[in-house]
Legacy VTK file of the C-alpha trace (Angstrom):
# vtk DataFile Version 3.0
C-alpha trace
ASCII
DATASET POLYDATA
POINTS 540 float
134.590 -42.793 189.489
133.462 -46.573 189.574
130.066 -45.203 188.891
130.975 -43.545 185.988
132.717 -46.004 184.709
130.101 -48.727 185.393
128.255 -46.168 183.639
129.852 -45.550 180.599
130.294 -49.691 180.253
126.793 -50.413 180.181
126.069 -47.491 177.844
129.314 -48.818 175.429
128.121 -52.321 175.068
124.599 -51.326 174.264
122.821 -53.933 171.805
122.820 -53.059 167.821
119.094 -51.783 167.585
119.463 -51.479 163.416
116.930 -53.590 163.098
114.307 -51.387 164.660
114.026 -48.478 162.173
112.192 -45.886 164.363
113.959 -41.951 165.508
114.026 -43.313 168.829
115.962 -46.057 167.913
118.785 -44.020 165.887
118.857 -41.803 169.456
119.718 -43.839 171.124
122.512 -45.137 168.951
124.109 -41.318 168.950
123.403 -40.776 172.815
125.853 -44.069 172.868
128.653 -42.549 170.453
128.103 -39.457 172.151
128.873 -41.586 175.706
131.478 -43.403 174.134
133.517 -39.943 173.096
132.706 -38.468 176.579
134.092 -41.166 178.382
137.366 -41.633 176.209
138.429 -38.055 177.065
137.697 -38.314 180.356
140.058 -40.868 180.401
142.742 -38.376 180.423
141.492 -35.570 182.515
141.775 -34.483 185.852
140.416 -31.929 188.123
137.217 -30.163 187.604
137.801 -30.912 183.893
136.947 -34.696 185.000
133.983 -33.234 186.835
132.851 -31.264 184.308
132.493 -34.617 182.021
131.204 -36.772 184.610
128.313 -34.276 184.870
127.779 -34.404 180.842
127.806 -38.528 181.176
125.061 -38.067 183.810
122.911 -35.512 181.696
123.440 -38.466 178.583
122.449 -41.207 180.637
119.377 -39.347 181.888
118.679 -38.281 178.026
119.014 -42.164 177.576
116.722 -43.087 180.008
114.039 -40.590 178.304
114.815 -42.124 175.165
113.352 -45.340 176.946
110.791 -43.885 178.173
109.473 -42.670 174.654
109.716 -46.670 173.163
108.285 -47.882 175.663
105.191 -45.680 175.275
105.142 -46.104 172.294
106.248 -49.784 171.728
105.621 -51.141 168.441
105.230 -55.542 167.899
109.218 -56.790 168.188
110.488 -54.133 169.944
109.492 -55.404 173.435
112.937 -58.003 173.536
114.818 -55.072 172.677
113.411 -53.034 175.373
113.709 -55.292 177.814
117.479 -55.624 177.408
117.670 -52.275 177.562
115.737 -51.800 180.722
117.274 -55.005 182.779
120.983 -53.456 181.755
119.598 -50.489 183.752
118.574 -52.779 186.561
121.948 -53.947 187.266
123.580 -50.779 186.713
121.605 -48.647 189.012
121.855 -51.881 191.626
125.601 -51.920 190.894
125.821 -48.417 191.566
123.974 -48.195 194.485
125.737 -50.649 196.249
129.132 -48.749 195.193
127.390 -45.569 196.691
126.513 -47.227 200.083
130.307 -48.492 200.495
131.448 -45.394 199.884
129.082 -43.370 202.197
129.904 -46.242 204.988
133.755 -45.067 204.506
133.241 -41.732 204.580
131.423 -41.384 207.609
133.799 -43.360 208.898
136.287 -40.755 207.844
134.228 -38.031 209.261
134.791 -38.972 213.121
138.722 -39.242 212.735
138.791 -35.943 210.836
139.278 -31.907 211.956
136.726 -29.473 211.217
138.209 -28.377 208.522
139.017 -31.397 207.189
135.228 -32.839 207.949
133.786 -29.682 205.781
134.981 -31.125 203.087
133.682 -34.703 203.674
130.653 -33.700 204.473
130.260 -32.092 201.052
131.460 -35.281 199.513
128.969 -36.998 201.926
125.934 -35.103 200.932
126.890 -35.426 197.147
127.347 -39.462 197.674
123.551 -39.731 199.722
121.655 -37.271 197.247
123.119 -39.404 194.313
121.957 -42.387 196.306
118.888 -41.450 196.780
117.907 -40.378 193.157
119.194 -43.742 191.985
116.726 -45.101 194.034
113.964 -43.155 192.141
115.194 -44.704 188.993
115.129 -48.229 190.042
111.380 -47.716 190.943
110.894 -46.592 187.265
112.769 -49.397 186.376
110.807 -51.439 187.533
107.555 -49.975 186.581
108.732 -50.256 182.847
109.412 -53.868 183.595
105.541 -54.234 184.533
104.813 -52.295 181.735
106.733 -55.199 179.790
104.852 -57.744 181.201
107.867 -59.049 183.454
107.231 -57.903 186.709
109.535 -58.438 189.668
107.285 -58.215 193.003
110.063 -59.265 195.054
111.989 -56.732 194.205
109.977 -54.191 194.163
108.903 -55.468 197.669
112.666 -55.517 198.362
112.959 -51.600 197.365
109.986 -50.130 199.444
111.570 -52.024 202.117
114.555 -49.961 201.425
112.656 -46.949 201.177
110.938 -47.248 204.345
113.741 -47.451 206.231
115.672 -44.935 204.470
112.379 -42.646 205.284
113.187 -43.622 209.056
117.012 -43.151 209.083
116.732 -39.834 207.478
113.721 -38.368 210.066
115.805 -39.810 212.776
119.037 -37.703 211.481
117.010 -34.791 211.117
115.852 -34.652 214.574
119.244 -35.431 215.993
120.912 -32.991 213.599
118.457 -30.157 214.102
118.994 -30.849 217.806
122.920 -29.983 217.756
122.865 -27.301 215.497
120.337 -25.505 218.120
122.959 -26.331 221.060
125.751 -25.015 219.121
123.719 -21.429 217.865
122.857 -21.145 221.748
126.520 -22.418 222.566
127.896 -19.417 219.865
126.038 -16.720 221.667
127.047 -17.611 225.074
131.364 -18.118 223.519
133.650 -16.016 224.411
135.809 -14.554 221.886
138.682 -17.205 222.231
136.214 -20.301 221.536
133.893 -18.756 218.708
136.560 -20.161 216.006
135.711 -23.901 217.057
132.312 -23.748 217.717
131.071 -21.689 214.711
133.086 -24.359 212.261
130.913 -27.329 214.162
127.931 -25.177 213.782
128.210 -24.492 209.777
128.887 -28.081 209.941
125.705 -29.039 211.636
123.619 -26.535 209.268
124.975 -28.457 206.253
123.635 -31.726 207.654
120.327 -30.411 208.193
120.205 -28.961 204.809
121.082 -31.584 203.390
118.469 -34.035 205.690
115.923 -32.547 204.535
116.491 -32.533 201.260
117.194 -35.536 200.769
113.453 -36.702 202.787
112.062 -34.323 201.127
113.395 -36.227 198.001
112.443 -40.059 200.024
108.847 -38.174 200.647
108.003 -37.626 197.053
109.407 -41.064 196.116
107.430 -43.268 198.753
104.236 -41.184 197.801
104.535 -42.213 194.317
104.596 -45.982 196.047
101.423 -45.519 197.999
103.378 -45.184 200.796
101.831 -43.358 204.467
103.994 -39.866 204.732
102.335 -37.724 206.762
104.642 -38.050 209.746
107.362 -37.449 207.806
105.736 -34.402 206.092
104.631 -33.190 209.289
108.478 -33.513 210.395
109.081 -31.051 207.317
106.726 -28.739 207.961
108.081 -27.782 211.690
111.926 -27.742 210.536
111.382 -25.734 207.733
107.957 -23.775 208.208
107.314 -23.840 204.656
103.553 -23.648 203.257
103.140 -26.181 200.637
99.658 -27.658 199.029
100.284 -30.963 201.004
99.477 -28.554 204.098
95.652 -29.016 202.489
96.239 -32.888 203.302
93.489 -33.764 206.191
95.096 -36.186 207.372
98.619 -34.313 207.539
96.761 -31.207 209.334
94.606 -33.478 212.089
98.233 -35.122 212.363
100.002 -31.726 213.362
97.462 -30.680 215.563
97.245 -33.803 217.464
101.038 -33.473 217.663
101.141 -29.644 218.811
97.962 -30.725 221.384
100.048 -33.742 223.280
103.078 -31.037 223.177
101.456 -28.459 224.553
99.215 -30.855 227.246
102.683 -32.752 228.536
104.330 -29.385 228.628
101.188 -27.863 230.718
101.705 -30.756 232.825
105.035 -30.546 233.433
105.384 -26.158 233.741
101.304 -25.697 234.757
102.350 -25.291 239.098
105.651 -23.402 238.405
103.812 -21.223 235.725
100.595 -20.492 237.533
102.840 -19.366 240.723
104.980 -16.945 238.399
101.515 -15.485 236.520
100.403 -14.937 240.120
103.246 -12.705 241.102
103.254 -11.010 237.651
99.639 -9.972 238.463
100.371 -9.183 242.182
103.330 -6.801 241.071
100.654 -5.003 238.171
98.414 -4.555 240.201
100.649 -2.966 242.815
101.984 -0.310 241.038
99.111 0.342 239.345
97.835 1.603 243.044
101.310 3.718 243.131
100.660 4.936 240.191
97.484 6.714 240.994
98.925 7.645 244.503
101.972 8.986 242.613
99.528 11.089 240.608
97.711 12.312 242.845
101.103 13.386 244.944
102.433 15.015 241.971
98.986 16.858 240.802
98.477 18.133 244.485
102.124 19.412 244.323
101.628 21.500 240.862
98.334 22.596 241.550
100.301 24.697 244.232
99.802 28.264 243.537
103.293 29.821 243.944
104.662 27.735 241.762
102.416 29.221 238.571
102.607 26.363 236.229
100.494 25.920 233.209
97.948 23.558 232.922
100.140 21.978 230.022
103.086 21.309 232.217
101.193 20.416 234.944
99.146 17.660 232.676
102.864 16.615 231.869
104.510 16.113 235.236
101.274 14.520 236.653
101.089 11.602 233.275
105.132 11.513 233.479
105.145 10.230 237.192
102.876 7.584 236.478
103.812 6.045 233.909
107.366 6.141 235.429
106.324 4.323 238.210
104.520 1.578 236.313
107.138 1.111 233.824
109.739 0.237 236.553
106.825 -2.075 238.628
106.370 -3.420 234.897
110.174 -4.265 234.611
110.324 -5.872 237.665
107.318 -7.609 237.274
108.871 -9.374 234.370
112.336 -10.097 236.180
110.253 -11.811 238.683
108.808 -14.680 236.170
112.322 -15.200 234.536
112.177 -12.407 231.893
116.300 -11.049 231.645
115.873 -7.385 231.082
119.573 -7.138 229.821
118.215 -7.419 226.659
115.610 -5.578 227.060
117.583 -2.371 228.255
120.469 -2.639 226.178
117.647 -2.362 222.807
115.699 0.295 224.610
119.173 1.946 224.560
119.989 1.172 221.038
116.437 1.642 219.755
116.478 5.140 220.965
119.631 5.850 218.804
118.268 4.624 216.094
114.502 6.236 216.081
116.370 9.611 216.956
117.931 9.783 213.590
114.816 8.202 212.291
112.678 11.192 213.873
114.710 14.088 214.017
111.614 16.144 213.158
109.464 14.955 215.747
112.531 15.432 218.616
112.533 18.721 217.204
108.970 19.590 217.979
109.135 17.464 221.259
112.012 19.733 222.281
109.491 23.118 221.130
107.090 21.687 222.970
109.522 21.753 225.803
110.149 25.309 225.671
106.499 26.284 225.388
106.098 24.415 228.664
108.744 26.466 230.345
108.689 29.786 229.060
104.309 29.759 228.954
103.893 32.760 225.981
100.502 30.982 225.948
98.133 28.317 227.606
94.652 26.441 226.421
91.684 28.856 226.241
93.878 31.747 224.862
93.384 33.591 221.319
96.799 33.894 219.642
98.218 34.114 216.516
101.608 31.796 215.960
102.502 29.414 213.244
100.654 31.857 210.326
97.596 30.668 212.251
94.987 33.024 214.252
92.518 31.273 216.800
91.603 29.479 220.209
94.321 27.115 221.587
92.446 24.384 221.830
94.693 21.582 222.997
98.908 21.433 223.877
100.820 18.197 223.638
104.289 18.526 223.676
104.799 17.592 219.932
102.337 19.973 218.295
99.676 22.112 219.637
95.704 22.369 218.079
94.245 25.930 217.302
90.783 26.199 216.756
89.819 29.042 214.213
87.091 31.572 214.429
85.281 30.286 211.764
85.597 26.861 213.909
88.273 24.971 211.932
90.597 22.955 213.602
94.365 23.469 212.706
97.101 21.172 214.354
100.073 23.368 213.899
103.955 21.289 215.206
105.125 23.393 217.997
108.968 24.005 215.502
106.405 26.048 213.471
105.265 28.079 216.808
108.255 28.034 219.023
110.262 29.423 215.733
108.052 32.034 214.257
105.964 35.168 216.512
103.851 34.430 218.671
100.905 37.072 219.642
99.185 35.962 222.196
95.772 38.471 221.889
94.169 37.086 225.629
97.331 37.178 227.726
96.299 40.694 229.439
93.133 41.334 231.589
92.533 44.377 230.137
92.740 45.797 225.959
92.876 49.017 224.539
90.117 48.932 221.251
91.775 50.987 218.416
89.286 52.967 216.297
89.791 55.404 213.524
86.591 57.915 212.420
86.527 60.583 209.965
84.602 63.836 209.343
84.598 65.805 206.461
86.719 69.037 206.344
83.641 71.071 206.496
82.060 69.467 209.562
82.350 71.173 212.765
85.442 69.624 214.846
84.413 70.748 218.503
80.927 68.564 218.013
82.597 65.994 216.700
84.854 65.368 219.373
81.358 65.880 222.037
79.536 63.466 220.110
82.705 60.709 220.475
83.416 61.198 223.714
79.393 60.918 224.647
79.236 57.433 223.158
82.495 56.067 224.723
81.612 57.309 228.021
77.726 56.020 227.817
79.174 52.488 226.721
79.049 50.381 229.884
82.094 47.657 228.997
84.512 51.029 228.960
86.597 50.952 231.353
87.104 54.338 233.200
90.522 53.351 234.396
93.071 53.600 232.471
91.216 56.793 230.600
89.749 56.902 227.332
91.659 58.693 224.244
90.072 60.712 221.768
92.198 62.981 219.674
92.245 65.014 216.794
94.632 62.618 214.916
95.372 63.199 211.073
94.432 65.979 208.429
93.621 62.985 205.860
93.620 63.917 202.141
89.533 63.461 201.688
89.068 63.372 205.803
90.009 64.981 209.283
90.320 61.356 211.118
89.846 61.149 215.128
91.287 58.349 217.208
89.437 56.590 219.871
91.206 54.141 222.237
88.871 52.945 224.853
90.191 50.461 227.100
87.678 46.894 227.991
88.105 44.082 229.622
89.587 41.374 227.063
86.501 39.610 226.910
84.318 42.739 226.164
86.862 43.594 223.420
84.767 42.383 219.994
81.262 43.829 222.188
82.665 47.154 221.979
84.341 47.164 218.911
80.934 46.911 216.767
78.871 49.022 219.544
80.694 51.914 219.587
81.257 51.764 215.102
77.364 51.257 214.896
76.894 54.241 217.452
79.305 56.644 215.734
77.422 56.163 212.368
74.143 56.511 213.868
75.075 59.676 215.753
77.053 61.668 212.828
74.166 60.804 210.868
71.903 62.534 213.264
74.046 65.583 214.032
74.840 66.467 210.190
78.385 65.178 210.545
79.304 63.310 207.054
81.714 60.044 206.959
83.374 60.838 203.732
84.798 59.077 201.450
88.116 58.770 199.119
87.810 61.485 196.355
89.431 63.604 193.961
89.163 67.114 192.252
89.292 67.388 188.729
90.095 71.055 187.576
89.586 71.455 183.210
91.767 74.196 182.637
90.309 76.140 178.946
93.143 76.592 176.396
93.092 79.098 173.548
91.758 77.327 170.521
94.290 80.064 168.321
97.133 79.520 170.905
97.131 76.221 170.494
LINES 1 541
540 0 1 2 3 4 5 6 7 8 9 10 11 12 13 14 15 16 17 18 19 20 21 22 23 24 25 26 27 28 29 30 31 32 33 34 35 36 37 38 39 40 41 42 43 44 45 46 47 48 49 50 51 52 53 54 55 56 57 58 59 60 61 62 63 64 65 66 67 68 69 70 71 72 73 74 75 76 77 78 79 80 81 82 83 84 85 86 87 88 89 90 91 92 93 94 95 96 97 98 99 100 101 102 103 104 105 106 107 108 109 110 111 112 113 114 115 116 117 118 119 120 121 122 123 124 125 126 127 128 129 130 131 132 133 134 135 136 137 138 139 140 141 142 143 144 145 146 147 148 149 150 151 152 153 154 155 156 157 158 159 160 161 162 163 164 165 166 167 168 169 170 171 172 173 174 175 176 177 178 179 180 181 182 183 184 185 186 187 188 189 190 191 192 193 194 195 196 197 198 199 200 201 202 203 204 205 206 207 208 209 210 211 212 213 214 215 216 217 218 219 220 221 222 223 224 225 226 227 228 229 230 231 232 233 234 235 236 237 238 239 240 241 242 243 244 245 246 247 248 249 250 251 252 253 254 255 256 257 258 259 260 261 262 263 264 265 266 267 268 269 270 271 272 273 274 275 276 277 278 279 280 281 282 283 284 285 286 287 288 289 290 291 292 293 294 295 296 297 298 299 300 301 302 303 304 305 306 307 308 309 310 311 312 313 314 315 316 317 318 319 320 321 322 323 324 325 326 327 328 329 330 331 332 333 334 335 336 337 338 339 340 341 342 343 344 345 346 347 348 349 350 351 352 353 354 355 356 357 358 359 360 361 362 363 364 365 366 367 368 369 370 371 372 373 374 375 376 377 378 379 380 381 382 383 384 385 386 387 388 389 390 391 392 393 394 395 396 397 398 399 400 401 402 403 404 405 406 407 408 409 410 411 412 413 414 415 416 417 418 419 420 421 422 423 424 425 426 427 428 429 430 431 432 433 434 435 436 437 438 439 440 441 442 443 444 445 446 447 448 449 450 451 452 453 454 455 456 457 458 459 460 461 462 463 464 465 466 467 468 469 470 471 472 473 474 475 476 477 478 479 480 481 482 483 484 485 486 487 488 489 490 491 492 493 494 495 496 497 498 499 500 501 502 503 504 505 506 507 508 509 510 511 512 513 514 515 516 517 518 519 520 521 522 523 524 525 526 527 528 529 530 531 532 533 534 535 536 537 538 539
């Protein structure tokens, strides 16, 4: 409150500026009535009401300072006296009020080391507060004393005095920061390691020690921008903000700030080479020995397992076999893999317990896939159909081309490729038209009711017999099958190899018509018989 009041008595006993007749001027008189009611009622408040007004003083007293600003831009001949009274009052304020600060930030970090955590929360806030208010007083000295220049009554020494300051505020503060952003590390790792019993403690010290690097780098941040306005050399210092905070800003495009960081991150990384380069060469060295290992057992795994499901008796598709032979070895090199990464220092607790939770989460995530994994399962163990067979499943006809155990590809006969998800398969019919060695060919022909049955029945049974992809075994059927409304219709049902199937199809169709044509036998087609029945004109 002593800088409030210090404050509000500079601001009170302001000079009579009647004389100069200028806006500015009458301004400033109001911001000082305007000061002069705020602080008389703050005289009797308390609480965050007294807060509340000591933030509206500050907000006047900055409004002031603009006011300054203005006449002294635009200074007019006789108003340079006045204007230097004016800026010289805010000289010794803003020294007055520094010094105030600086006793009371000595006090209350003396406060801090006698105090609880709970009890240092609190004075920290009050701490941070007391240095950031500091800090920006400091910024309006230097513009103090620039408008004193501007005057024509310079003060070098001081000035000297105050970049002195500012220096070594700029090395207090980067020294804080690197301390402070040191414990609040130790205490996250300490918090992880804490059992339940000393969380409590530890995670008060550790908000603590986040609030003191918040507010360190804020407040060089702050120092930064103030010493570059001085000419002053930074780039450590923004280097320093940079790695705590990893923010991109345009003084990133500084040259001399990026050669600084990589010079910094190129002695880090040489001394830490230095220091690790044996112990880490040795541990790269075993990694690679352990790889390399079970990458041999893997391929002698594979081979183990492929000779073992290429066995005959046990049947297995080329699908599951494919599966069992990949699933060994990549079994056996994910285990040589973990252990491989236990051996350079790697702790696979971790590791497992997020496989574990990872593979709750992605099977909510992916219940359709599972579901087609879990098809593709089935397909694999109850075989309705392999690679290289026609079927029709999924609403699609054609050539299995490939089988994965999520969805399976079906090449078309007009040579599209389909990828149909094996829920689609495994939960619709499956025809599978190449299982069988043999297939019956299913023909229908039909003669007209005039044509002469008994030939008709020779001339089919000559062309089935004379094919040479009919099968005599099982034996051919050719029957007299259905009186047809405009045809007498005669099944054939040769059986053929499966792979003679289409062959015999369109030889024996192209035969038939050929023949019937030749032996007077007509193919008719649908028709209909229109009787006109005469009525009597008188009748009607």
């Amino acid at each position: 409150m002593r800088v409030i009041v210090l404050l509000c008595l500079l601001l009170v006993s302001n000079l009579s500026l009647a004389q100069i007749s200028s806006p500015q001027i009458e301004k400033l008189n109001q911001l000082d009535k305007e000061i002069s009611v705020l602080y008389s009622e703050s005289q009797a408040m308390t609480g965050s009401a007294k807060d509340v007004v000591r933030l509206q003083l500050l907000n006047k007293n900055d409004a002031l300072r603009d006011v300054i600003q203005g006449l002294i831009d635009q200074r007019t001949e006789g108003s340079d006296d006045v204007l230097l009274k004016q800026v010289n009052q805010q000289v010794k304020f803003i020294s007055d009020a520094s010094n105030y600060l600086l006793n009371k930030i000595t006090i209350i970090e003396k406060k801090l080391e006698t105090e609880t955590n709970e009890g240092k929360l609190l004075a920290q806030k009050s701490l941070d507060e007391s240095r950031r208010f500091s800090t920006r007083l400091l910024s309006d000295q230097w513009v103090n004393y620039q408008w004193l220049k501007l005057l024509d009554q310079p003060v070098p020494l001081k000035e000297k005095a105050l970049i002195s300051d500012i220096e070594h505020r700029l090395e207090f503060m980067s020294a804080s920061l690197t301390f402070d952003h040191q414990q609040e590390t130790a205490l996250s790792k300490q918090l992880k390691e804490a059992t339940e019993g000393e969380k409590t403690a530890i995670q008060l010290e550790h908000i603590l020690a986040e609030r003191k690097v918040t507010n360190d780098i804020t407040t060089l941040k702050f120092l930064v921008a103030l010493a570059d306005k001085m000419a002053l050399d930074t780039t450590q210092y923004k280097q320093q903000l940079f790695e705590a905070t990893g923010t991109l800003t345009d003084e990133l495009l500084n040259v001399d700030l990026i050669l600084s960081i990589i010079s910094t991150w190129g002695e880090g990384t040489g001394q830490w080479l230095a220091d690790n380069a044996p112990e880490l060469l040795f541990k790269v060295l075993i990694f690679a020995f352990i790889i390399l290992m079970f990458r041999w057992f893997k391929k002698l795994t594979r081979r183990m397992v492929k000779k073992a499901v290429s066995s005959p008796n046990l049947q297995l598709s080329r699908l599951i076999q494919d599966f069992f032979i990949s699933m060994s070895g990549n079994i056996v090199f994910a285990i040589g893999l973990l252990i491989a990464l236990s051996q350079i220092g790697v702790d696979l607790t971790p590791i497992l317990t997020g496989f574990g939770v990872a593979g709750l989460v992605i099977g909510f995530a992916l219940q359709d896939t599972l579901s087609n994994f879990a098809s593709g399962m089935m397909l694999l163990i109850y075989r309705p159909f392999d690679e290289g067979d026609f079927v029709e499943a999924g609403g699609v006809s054609g050539k299995v081309a490939h089988m994965s155990l999520v969805n399976t590809t079906i090449k078309t006969f007009d040579n599209q490729v389909i990828i149909v998800p094996n829920s689609k398969i495994w939960g619709d019919i499956i025809k599978n038209v190449t299982h069988e060695r043999v297939r019956r060919v299913d023909m229908v022909f039909g003669i007209g009711y005039s044509d002469d049955i008994a030939l008709a029945e020779t001339v089919l049974a000559d062309i089935v017999h004379s094919h040479a992809a009919v099968l005599k075994n099982p034996e051919t059927i050719i029957k007299l099958h259905t009186l047809n409304t405009s045809s007498v219709d005669f099944i054939v049902r040769p059986w053929v190899k499966t792979e003679d199937y289409w062959d015999v199809y369109w030889d024996i169709t192209r035969e038939v018509k050929i023949r019937f044509d030749k032996e007077g036998l007509s193919i008719p087609f649908p028709q209909q018989d229109v009787h006109l029945h005469m009525v009597d004109k008188a009748a009607e």
